[in-house]
Steps between C-alpha positions, in 0.01 A plus 500: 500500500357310227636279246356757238631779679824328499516482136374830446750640744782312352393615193523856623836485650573416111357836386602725233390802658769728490580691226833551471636435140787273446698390213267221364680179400410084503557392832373138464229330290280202544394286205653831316290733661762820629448633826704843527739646730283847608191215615774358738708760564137757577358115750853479680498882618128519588573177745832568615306614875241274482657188482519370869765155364809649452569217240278678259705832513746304331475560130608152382229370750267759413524422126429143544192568686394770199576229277297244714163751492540565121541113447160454706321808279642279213326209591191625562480675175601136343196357662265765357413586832426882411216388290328384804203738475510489876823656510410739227170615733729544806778686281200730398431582787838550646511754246160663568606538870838659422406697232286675813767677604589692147089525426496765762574887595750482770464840605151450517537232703749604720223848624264182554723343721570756716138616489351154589821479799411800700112381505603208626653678783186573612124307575165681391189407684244631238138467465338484130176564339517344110250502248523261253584632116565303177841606350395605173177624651337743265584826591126577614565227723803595664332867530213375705723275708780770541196737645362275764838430681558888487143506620594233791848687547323834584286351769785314657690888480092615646543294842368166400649171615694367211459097648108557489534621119747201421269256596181641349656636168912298503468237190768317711322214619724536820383823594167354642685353794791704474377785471755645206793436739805312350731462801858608421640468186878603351614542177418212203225366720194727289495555157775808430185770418343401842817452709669879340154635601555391887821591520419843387244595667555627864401310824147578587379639173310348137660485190431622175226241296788253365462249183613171503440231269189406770338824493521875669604445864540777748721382824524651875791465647466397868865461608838483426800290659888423433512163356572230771736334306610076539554354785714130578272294773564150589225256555397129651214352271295246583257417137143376480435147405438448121210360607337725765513279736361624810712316763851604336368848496413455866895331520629816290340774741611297823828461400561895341451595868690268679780569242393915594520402888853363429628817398322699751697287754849618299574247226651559246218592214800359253551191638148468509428597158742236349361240722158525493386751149304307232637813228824290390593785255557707799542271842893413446541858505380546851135601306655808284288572228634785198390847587184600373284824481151610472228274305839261360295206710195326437384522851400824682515372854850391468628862322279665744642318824895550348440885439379503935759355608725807657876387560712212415405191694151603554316175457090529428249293657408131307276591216355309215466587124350345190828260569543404829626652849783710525705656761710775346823698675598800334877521348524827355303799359614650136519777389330614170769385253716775362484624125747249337363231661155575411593613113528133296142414668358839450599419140316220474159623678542774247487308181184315616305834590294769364858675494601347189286646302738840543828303417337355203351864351847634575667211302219555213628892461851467489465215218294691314794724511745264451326323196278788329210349293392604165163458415344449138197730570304416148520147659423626819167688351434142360505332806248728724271469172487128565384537916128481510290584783441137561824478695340611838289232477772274445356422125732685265695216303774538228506635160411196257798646242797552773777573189424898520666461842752297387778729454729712757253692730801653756893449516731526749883384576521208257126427499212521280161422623191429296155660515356141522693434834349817654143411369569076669604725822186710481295196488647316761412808726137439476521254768562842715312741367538870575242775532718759353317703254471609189593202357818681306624582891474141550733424238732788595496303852547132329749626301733651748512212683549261193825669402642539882472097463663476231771729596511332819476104335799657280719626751473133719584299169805737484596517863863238381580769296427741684696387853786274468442417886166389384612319234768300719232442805274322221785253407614427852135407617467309126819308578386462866156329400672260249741387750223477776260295266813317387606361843160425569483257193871392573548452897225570714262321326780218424532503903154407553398245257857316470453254828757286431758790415333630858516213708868390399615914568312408852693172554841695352481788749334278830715691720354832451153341560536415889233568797660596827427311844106577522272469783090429574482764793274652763568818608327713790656797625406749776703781678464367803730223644203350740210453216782367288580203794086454559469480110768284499294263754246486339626412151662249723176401628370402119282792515424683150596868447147570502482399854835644576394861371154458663705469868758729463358783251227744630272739347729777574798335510726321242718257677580237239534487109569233313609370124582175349662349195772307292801778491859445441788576691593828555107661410482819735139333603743218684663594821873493468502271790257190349669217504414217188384213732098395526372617833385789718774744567590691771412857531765731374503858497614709190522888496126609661362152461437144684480238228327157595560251157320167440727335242288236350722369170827565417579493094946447450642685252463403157457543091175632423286352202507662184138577565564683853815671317360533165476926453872490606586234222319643238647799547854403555457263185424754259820722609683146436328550125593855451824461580525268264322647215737710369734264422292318309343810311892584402501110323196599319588840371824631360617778706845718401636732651703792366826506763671774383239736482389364831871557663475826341133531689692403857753780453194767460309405765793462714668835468 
């Protein structure tokens, strides 16, 4: 987590998002500002199971940490911090992204989900033929176009070989090598005209010409399959050199199939992951990576080699990618994820898709039914008089005398909108000028779409008013953005710059800052007790690992690995039998393994330096500044609290 999503989440666990109305009196105030009961009494209930400290379930505890927020809000409010304009810009759009949810049809959106889940069931190998159409074409344009790709659809239906007429007549410039063919695709991978087009039209036959905003397409459907859902692998990766080096490359591959050879010879691909894989988001984990489906990775050969692999523990073959060598066992296969789980992201694919445009026209009617509009129609008469012709060519310009459209032009709810607004919107539409003709349809067409703005810019202004739950969201994430940009001005930043508050915390709290016994090792390690004495001889002898691995390894068979470092006691790389004394030590044996271990330097127990310990201090520092904070904001403001309407608070929320 964060240190913004802590704020914001602490902030949230202070909501006022239930509803519930209360008797409303003064609980406390601070500089004279009231904070009331139903705010407290509305936080208290919404937390009461979310609270994991069972100190904050008490109400005396729980007030003083309510108190405690509200002091912080205070402060930043004293600073002027919500004048930032940085904090006003991420406020904004706070808003714009929440306000998502109630600028929508839910039914709508709910047909959309289920539609766009039960594609996704499925994959569509589909073929396409597209020829390429402006979209505001002029309708003798889209006539000629929409006759040739019937024309090419009729010859396909005749017998002829729809690849041979995608790459002599396909606008795709993939279709030339391609030959039309798009592989499989699920739902939200095409554009939602293309993709409801494949997934309606029956294996082995052509679909109906089909517009999209790139022209008229018509689409063969070669195949259809369930959809292979995720699968969990594990892997051992070896990366490339930064610099393309030839000779690590060379090290890479050589190693990748000694490593393979290993676990051919029944080690444990686990052990060997953690030991030996360069991926150090994965290799603790015995080289798990998070489940993953169909084009979610940026490399082909690796989805394509997981999705082979059969049954858990297959392992592949070494292979190499754009990122180095891999070896990869499989873990588990997935199933396609059920409805529920698929729902919140089917959501969000929604609202960035062709789809939206359906919530959005359902939204548009019922607010046109929920606000009606009255029109002035003598102004209205005005208005079209004052289009000319010259707005196709993007030339039209303004009326020199604007106060004829000064006055109300329509009304609606509370609002009144002026003729001289519409004509500012007409001209700004210029910039995308439409074909639609006469030019009294194109005004019809401007027009509608001016006042479902309006109504729609009017019912986001009004969206407080309109949902409570709204309302209270907006002042939790207001409150939670002060406090954030207020602790950033007040500790964090405090905790960086302030050395000498730093480095006398560090000298204060030396105890906490202590290295365990560490050691410089060697390690080599084989499963077999014999290499592990000869290795041991060697080493012995003075003779490198390069040597040693040269004698003892083969090309097709893995005797001895090695690793070196500085680790400290108790790493799971260590051996639980090293011992903390310079020297070769004897071979010991440890679960499957022979260790040999070269201890060149042995580092005692000690403090580290506030540089090798310096993350930790910071961070522990500015919890030491925290916790002191709110004392000091209680000298600086006057807080009072109300007892008896607080004890009368107590005996309501404890009944």
């Amino acid at each position: 987590m964060t240190i913004k999503q802590f704020c914001f989440g602490f902030a949230f666990l202070l909501s006022a998002s239930l509803y519930a109305q209360t008797p409303k009196q003064v609980l406390f105030t601070i500089d004279e500002k009231p904070y009331y009961t139903d705010e407290f009494v509305r936080v208290y209930n919404k937390n009461l199971d979310l609270v994991k400290d069972e100190s904050q379930k008490d109400l005396d505890q729980y007030l003083e940490l309510f108190i405690g927020y509200k002091l912080k809000v205070s402060k930043a409010n004293a600073l002027g911090l919500q004048n930032n304009p940085q904090y006003q810009n991420e406020l904004k759009s706070y808003r714009t992204q929440l306000a998502k949810n109630y600028l929508s049809d839910s039914e709508v959106t709910n047909e959309l989900i289920e539609e766009g889940y039960n594609r996704s069931l499925k994959e569509v190998r589909a073929s396409h033929i597209l020829l390429t159409l402006e979209e505001n074409a002029k309708p003798e344009d889209t006539l000629a176009v929409f006759k040739n790709i019937v024309e090419l659809r009729n010859r396909v239906l005749n017998g002829e070989d729809f690849g041979q007429l995608a790459m002599q007549y396909s606008k795709d410039p993939s279709a030339k090598e391609n030959r039309g063919d798009l592989g499989y695709f699920s739902a939200f991978r095409m554009v939602y005209p293309f993709e409801t087009a494949a997934f309606t039209t029956p294996k082995g036959q052509v679909s109906q010409p089909i517009r999209t905003r790139f022209g008229y397409h018509i689409i063969q459907v070669n195949d259809i399959r369930d959809n292979r859902g995720e699968v969990t692998v594990a892997h051992i990766m070896l990366m490339n050199p930064t610099d393309d080096n030839p000779e690590e490359m060379e090290k890479n591959k050589t190693t990748i199939f000694e490593i393979y050879n290993k676990i051919q010879q029944g080690e444990s691909f686990e052990a060997l992951a953690k030991q030996f894989s360069q991926d150090k988001s994965s290799a603790a984990k015995g080289g798990v990576l998070n489940r993953f489906g169909s084009g979610q990775l940026s490399s082909e050969e690796f989805e394509s080699t997981a999705f082979a692999l059969q049954n858990p523990k297959d392992v592949s073959k070494p292979f190499q990618t754009q990122f180095g060598w891999h070896i990869m066992m499989l873990v588990e296969k997935h199933p396609v994820k059920t409805f529920e789980e698929a729902k919140s992201d089917m959501e969000t694919k929604i609202s960035r898709d062709e789809r939206s445009r359906k919530i959005t026209e359902s939204l548009n009617e019922k607010l046109r039914v929920k606000f009606p509009v009255k029109r002035n129609e003598a102004m209205y008469a005005k208005l079209k008089k004052a289009i000319t012709p010259n707005f196709y060519d993007s030339t039209w310009e303004l009326p020199k005398n604007m106060n004829d459209f000064t006055p109300t032009f329509i009304t609606f709810a509370t609002q009144t909108v002026s003729g001289e607004k519409f004509l500012n919107y007409l001209s700004s539409q210029q910039k995308n000028p439409s074909q639609i003709k006469p030019l009294a349809k194109l005004v019809d067409f401007y027009y509608q779409n001016f006042v479902d703005a309006e109504l729609n810019q009017f019912y986001n202004d009004d969206l407080e008013n309109e949902f409570p739950e709204f309302a209270a969201v907006m002042d939790e994430y207001r409150d939670g953005l002060l406090l954030f940009d207020l602790m950033e001005k007040e500790i964090w930043e405090k905790s960086k710059t302030d050395t000498l508050g730093l480095e006398a915390f560090y000298v204060q709290n030396l105890n906490k800052y202590q290295w365990k016994k560490r050691v410089d090792v060697l390690i080599l390690s084989s499963t077999k007790e014999d290499m592990a004495k000869k290795a041991h001889k060697l080493l012995k002898k003075g003779k490198t690992i390069e040597e040693i691995k040269k004698e003892l390894n083969t090309t097709d068979l893995v005797n001895i690995m090695t690793t070196s470092g500085v680790f400290e006691e108790d790493n799971t790389v260590l051996p639980k039998t090293v011992t903390y004394k310079k020297g070769l030590q004897n071979v010991v044996k440890e679960d499957n393994y022979y260790y040999v271990v070269q201890v060149n330097d042995v580092k005692a127990a000690g403090p580290k330096t506030l540089a090798e310990s310096k993350g930790r201090v910071v961070n522990d520092y500015q919890q030491y500044l925290e916790e002191n904070w709110v004392g000091n904001l209680k000298q600086e403001f006057n807080v009072s609290v109300n007892q008896e309407v607080f004890t009368n608070v107590k005996k309501q929320l404890q009944h």
